[in-house]
PyMOL Python script that loads the backbone (N, CA, C, O; Angstrom):
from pymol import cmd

cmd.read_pdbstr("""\
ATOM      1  N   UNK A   1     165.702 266.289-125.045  1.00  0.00           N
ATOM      2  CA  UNK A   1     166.367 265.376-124.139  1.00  0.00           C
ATOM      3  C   UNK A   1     166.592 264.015-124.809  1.00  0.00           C
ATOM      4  O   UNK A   1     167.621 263.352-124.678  1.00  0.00           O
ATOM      5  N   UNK A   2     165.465 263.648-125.582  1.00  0.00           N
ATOM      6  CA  UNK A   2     166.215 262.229-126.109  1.00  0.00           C
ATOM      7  C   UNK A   2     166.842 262.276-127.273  1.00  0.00           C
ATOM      8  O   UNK A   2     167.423 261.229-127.561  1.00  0.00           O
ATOM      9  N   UNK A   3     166.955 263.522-128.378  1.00  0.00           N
ATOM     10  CA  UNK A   3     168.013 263.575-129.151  1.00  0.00           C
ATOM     11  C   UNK A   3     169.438 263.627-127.927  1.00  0.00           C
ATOM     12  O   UNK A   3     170.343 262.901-128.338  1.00  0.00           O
ATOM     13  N   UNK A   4     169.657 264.062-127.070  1.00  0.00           N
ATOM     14  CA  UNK A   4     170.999 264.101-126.330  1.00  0.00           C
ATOM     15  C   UNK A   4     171.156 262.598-125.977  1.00  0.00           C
ATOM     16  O   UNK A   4     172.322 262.244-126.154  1.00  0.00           O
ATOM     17  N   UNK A   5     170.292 261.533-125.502  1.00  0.00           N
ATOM     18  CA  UNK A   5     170.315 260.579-125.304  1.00  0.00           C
ATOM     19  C   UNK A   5     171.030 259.574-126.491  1.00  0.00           C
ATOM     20  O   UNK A   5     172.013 258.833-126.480  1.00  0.00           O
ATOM     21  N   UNK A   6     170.093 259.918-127.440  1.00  0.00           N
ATOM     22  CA  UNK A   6     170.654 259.322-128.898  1.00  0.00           C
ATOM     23  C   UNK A   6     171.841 259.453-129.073  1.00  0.00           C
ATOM     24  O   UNK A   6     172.450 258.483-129.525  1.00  0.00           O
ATOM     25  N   UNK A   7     172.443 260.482-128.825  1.00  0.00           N
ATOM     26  CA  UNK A   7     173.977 261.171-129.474  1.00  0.00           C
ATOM     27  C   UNK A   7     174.673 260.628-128.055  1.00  0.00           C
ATOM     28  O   UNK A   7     175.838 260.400-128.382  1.00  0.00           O
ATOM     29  N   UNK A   8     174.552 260.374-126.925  1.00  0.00           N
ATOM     30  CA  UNK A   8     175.036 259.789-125.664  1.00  0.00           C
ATOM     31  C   UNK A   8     175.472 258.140-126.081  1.00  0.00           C
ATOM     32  O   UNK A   8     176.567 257.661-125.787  1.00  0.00           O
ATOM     33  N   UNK A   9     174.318 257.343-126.867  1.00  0.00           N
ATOM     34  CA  UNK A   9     174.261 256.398-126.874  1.00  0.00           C
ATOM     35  C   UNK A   9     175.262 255.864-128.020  1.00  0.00           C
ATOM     36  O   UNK A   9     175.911 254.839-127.813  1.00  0.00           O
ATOM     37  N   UNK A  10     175.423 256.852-129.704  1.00  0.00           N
ATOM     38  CA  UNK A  10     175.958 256.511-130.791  1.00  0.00           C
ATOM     39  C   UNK A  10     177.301 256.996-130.001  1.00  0.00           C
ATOM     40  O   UNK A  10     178.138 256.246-130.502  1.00  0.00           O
ATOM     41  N   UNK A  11     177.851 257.639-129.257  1.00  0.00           N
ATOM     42  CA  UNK A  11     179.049 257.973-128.922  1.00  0.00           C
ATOM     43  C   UNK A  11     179.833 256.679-128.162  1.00  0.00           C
ATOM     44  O   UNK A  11     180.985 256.246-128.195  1.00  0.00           O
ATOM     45  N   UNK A  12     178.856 256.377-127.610  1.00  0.00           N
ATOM     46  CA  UNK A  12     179.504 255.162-126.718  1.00  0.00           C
ATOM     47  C   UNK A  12     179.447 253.877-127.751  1.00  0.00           C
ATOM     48  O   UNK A  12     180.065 252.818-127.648  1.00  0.00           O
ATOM     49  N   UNK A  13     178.703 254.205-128.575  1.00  0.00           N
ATOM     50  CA  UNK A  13     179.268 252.675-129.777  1.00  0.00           C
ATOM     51  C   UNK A  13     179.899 253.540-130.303  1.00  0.00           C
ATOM     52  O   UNK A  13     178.819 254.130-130.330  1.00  0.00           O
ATOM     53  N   UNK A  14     180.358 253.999-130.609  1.00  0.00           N
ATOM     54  CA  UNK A  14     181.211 254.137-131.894  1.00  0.00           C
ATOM     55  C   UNK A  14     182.549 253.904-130.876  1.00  0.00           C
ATOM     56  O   UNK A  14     183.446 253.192-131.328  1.00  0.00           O
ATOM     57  N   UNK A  15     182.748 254.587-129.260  1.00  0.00           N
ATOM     58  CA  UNK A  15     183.893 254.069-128.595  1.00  0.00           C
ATOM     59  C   UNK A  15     183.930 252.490-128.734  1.00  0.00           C
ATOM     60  O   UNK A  15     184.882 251.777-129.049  1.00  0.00           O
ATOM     61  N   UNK A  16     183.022 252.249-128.509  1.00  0.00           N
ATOM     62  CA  UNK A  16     182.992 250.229-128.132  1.00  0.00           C
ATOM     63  C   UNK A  16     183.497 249.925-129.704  1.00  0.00           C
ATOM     64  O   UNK A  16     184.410 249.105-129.602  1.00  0.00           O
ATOM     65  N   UNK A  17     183.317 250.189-130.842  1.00  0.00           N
ATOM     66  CA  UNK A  17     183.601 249.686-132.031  1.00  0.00           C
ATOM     67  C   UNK A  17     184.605 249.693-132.151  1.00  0.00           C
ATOM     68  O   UNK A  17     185.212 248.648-132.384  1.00  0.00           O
ATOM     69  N   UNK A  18     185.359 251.148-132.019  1.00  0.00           N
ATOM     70  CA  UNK A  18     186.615 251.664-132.186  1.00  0.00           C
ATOM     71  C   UNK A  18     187.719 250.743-131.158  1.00  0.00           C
ATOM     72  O   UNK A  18     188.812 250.207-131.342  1.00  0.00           O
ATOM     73  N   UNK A  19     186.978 250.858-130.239  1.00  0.00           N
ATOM     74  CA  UNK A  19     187.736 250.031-129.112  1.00  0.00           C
ATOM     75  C   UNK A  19     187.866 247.839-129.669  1.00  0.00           C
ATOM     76  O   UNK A  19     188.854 247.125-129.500  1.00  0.00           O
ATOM     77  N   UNK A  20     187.128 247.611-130.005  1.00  0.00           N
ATOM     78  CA  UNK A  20     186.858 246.186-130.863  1.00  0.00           C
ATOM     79  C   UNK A  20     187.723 246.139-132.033  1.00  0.00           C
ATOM     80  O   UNK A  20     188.287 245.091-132.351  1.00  0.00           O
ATOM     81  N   UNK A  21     187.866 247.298-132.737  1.00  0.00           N
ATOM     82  CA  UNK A  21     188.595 247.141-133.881  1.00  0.00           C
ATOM     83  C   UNK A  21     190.220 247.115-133.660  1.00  0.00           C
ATOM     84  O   UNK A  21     191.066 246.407-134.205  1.00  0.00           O
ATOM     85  N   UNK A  22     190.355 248.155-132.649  1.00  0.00           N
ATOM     86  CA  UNK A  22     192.266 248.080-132.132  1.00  0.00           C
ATOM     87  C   UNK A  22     192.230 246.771-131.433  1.00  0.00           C
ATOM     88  O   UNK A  22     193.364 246.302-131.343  1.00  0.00           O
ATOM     89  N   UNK A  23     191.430 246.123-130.978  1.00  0.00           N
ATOM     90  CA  UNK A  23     191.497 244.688-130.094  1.00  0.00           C
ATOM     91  C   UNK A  23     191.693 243.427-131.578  1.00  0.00           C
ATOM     92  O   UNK A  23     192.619 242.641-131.777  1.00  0.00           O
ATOM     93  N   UNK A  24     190.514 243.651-132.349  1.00  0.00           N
ATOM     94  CA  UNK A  24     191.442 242.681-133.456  1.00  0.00           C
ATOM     95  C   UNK A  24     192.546 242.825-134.506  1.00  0.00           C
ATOM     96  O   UNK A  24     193.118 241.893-135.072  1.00  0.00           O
ATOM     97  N   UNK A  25     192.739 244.006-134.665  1.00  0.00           N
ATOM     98  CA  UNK A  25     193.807 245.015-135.104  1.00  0.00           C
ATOM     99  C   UNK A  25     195.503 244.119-134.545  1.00  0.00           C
ATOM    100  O   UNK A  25     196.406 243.675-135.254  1.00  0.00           O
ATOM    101  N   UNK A  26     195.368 244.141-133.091  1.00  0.00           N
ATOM    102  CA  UNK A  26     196.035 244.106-132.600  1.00  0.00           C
ATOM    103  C   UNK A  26     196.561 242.173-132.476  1.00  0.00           C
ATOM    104  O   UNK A  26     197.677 241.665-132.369  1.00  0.00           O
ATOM    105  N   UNK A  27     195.218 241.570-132.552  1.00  0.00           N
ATOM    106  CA  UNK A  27     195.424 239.600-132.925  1.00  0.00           C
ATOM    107  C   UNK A  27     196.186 240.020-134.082  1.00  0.00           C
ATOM    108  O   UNK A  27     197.332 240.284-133.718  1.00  0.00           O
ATOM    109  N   UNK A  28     196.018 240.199-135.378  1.00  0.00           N
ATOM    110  CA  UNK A  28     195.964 240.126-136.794  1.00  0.00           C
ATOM    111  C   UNK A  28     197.751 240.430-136.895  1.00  0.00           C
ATOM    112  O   UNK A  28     198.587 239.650-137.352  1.00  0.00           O
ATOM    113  N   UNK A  29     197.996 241.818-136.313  1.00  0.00           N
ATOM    114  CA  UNK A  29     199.204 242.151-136.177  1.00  0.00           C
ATOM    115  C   UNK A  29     199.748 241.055-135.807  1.00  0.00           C
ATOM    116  O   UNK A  29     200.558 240.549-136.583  1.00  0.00           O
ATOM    117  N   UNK A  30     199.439 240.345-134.441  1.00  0.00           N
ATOM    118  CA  UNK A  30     200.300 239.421-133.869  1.00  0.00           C
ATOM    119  C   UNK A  30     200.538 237.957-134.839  1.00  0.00           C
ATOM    120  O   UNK A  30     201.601 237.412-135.135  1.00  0.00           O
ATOM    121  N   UNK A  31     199.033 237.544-135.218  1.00  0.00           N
ATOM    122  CA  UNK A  31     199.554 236.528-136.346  1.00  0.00           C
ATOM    123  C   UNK A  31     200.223 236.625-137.264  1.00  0.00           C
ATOM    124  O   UNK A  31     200.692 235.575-137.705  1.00  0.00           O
ATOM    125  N   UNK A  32     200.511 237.723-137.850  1.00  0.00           N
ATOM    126  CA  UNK A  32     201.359 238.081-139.122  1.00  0.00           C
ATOM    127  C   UNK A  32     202.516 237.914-138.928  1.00  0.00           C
ATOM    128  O   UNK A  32     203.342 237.392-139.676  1.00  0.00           O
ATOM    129  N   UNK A  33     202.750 238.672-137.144  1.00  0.00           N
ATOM    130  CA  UNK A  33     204.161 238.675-137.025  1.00  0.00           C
ATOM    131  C   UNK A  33     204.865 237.606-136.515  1.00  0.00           C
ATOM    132  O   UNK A  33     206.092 237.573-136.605  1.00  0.00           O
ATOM    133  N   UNK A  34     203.881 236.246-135.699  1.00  0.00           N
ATOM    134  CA  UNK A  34     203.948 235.351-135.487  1.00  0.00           C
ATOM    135  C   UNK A  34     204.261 234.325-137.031  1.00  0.00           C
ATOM    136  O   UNK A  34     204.782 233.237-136.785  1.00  0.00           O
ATOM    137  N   UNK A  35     204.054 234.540-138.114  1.00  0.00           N
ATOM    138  CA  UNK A  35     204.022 233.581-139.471  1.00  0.00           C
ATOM    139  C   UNK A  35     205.702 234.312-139.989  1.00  0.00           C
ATOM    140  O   UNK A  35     206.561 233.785-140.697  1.00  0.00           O
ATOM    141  N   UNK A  36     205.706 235.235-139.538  1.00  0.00           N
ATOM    142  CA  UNK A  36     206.812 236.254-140.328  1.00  0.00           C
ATOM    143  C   UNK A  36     208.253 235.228-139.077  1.00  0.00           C
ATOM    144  O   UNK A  36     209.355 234.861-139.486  1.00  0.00           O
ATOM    145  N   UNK A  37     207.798 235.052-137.843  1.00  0.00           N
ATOM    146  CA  UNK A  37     209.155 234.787-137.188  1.00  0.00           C
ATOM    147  C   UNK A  37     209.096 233.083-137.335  1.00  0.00           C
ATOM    148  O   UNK A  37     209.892 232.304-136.812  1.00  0.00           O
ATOM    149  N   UNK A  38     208.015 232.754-138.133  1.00  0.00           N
ATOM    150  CA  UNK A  38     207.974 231.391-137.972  1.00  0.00           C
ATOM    151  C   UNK A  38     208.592 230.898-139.604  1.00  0.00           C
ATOM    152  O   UNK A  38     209.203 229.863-139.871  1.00  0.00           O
ATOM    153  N   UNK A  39     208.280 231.781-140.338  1.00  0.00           N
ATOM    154  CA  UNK A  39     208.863 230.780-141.950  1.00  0.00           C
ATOM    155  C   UNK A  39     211.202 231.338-141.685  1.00  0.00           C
ATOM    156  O   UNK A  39     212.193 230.785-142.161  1.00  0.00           O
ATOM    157  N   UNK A  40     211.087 232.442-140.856  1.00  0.00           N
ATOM    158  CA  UNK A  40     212.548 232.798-140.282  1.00  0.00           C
ATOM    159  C   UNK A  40     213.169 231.667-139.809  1.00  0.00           C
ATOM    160  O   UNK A  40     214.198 231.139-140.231  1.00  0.00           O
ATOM    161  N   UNK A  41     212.205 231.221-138.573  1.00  0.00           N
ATOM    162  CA  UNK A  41     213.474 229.965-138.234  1.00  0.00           C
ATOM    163  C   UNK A  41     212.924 228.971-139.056  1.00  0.00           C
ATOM    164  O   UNK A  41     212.871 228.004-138.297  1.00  0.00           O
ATOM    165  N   UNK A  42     212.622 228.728-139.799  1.00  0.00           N
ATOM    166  CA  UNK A  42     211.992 227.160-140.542  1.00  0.00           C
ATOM    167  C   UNK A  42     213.666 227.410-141.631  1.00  0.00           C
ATOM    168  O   UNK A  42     214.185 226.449-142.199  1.00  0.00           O
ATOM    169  N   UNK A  43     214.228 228.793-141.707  1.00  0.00           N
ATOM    170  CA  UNK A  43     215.374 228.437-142.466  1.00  0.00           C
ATOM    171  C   UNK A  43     216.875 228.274-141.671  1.00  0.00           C
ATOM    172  O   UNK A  43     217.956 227.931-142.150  1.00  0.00           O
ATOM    173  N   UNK A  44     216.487 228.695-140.113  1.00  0.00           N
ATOM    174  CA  UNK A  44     217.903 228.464-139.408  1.00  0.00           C
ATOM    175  C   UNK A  44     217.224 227.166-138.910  1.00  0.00           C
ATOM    176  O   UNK A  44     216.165 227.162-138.282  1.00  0.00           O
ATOM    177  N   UNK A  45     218.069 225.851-139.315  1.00  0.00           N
ATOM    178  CA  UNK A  45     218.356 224.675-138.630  1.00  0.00           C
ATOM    179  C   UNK A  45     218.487 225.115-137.504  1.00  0.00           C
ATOM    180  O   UNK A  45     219.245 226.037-137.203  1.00  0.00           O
ATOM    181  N   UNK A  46     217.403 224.205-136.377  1.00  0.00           N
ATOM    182  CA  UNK A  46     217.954 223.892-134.871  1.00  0.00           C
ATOM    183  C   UNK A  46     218.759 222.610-134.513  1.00  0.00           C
ATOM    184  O   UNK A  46     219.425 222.542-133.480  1.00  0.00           O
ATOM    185  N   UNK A  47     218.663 221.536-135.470  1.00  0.00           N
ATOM    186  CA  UNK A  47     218.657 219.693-135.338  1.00  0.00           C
ATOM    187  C   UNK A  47     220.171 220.097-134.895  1.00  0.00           C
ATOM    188  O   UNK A  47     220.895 221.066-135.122  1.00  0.00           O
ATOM    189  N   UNK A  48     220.302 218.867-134.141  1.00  0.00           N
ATOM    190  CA  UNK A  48     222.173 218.841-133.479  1.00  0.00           C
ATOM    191  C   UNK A  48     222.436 217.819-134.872  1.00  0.00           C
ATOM    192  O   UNK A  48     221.670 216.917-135.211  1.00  0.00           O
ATOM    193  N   UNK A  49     223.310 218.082-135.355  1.00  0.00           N
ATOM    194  CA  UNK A  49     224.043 217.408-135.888  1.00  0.00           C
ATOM    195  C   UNK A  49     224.943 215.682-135.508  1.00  0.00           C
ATOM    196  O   UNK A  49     225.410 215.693-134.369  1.00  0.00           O
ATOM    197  N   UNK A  50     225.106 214.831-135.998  1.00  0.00           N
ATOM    198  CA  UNK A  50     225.460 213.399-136.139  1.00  0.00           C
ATOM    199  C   UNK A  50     226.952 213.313-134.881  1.00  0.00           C
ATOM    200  O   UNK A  50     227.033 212.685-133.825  1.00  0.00           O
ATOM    201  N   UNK A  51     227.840 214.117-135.487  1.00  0.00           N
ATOM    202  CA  UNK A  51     228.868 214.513-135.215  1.00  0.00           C
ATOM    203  C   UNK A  51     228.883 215.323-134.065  1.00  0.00           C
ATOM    204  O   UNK A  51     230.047 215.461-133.689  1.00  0.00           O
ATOM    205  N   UNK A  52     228.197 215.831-133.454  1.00  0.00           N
ATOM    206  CA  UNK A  52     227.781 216.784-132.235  1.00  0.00           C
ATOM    207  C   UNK A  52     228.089 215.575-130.740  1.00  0.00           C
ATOM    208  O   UNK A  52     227.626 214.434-130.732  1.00  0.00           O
ATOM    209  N   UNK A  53     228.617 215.935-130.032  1.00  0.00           N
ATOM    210  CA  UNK A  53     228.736 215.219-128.767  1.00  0.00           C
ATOM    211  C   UNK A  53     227.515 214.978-128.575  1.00  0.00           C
ATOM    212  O   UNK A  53     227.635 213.829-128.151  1.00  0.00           O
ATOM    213  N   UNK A  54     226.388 215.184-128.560  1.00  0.00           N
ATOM    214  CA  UNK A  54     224.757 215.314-128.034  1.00  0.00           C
ATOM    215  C   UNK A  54     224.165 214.362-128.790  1.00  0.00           C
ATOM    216  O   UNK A  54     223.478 213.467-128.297  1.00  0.00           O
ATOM    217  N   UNK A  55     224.377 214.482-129.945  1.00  0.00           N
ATOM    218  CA  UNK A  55     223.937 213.291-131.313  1.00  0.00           C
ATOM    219  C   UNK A  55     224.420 212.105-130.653  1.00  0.00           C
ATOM    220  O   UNK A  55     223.576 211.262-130.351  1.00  0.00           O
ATOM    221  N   UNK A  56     225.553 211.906-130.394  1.00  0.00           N
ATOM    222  CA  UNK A  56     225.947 210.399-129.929  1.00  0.00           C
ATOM    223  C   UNK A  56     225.934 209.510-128.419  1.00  0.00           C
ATOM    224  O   UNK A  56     226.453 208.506-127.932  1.00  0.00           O
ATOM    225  N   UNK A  57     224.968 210.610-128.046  1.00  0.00           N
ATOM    226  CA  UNK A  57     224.912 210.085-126.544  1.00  0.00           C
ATOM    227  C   UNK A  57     225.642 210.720-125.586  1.00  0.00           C
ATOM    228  O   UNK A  57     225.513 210.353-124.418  1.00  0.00           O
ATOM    229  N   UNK A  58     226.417 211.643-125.876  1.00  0.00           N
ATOM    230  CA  UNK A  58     227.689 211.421-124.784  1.00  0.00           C
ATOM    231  C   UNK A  58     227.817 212.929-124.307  1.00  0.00           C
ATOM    232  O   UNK A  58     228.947 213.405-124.198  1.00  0.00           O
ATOM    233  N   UNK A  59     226.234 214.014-123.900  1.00  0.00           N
ATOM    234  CA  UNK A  59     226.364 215.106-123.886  1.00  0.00           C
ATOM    235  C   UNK A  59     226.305 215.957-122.702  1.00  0.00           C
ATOM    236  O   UNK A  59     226.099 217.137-122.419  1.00  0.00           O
ATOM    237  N   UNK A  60     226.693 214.358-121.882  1.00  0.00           N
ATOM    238  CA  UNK A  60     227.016 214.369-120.241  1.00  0.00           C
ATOM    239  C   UNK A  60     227.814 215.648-120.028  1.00  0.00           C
ATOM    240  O   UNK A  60     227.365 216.345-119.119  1.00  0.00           O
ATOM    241  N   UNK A  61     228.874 216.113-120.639  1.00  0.00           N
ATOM    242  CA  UNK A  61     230.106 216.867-119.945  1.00  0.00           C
ATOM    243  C   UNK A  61     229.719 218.222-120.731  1.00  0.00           C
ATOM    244  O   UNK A  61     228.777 218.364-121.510  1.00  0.00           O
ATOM    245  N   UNK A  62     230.486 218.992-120.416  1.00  0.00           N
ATOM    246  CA  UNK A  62     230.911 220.428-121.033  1.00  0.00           C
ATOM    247  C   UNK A  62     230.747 220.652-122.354  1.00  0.00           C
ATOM    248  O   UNK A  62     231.761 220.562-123.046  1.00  0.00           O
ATOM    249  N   UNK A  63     229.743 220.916-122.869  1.00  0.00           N
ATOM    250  CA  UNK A  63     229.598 221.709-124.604  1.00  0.00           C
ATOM    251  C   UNK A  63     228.544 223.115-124.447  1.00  0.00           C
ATOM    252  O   UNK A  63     227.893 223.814-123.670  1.00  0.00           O
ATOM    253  N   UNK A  64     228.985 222.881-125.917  1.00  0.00           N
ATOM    254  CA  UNK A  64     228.112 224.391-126.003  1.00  0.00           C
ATOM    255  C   UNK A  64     226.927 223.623-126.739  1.00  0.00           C
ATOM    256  O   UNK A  64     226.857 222.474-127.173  1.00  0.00           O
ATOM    257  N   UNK A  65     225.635 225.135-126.711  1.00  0.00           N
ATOM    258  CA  UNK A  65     224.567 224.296-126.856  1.00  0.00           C
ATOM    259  C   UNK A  65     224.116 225.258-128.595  1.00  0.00           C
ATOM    260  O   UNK A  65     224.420 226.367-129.034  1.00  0.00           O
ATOM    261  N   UNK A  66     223.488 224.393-128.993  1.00  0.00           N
ATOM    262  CA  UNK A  66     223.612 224.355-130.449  1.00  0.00           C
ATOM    263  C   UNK A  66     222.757 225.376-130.779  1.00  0.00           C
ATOM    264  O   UNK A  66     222.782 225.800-131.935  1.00  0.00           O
ATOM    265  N   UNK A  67     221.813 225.966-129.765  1.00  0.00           N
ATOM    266  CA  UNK A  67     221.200 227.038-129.742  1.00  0.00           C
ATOM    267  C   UNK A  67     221.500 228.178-129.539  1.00  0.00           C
ATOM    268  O   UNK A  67     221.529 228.479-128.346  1.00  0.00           O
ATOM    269  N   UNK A  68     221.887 229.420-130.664  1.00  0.00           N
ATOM    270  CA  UNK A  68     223.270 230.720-129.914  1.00  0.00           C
ATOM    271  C   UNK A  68     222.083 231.123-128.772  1.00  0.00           C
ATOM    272  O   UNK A  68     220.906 230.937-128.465  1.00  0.00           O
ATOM    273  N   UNK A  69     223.586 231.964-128.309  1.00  0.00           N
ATOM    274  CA  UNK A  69     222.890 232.692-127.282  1.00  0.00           C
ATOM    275  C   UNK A  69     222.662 234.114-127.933  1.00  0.00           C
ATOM    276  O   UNK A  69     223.102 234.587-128.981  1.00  0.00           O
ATOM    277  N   UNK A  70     221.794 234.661-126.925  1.00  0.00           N
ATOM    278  CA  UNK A  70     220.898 236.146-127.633  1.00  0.00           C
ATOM    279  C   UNK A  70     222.062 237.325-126.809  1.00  0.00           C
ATOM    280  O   UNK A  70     221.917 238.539-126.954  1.00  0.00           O
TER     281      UNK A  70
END
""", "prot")
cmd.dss("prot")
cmd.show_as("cartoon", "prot")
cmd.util.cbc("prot")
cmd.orient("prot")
């Protein structure tokens, strides 16, 4: 009976481990892919430009916005 106990007990850690490891598995993924979409736009300019109705104050009326749409 307490070898079954033993093997009851290593089963349920090895779930809890397994289960811990896809949980940081799953941060690690996200930072990577978070650094991967972040050096992406560091090369598409967002800044409005000088010349942009918005640059000069005056972005009261009708433009488009310098951000495409998806």
């Amino acid at each position: 009976m307490a070898q079954g106990m033993n093997w009851g007990i290593f089963s349920l850690l090895a779930v809890v481990v397994l289960v811990l490891g896809a949980f940081a598995a799953f941060f690690v993924f996200l930072a990577k892919r978070a650094a991967a979409v972040s050096t992406t736009a560091d090369h598409q300019s967002l800044a409005i430009p000088l010349s942009h109705p918005m640059g000069e104050g005056q972005g009261e009326g009708n433009h488009q916005s310098p951000i495409p749409a998806r």
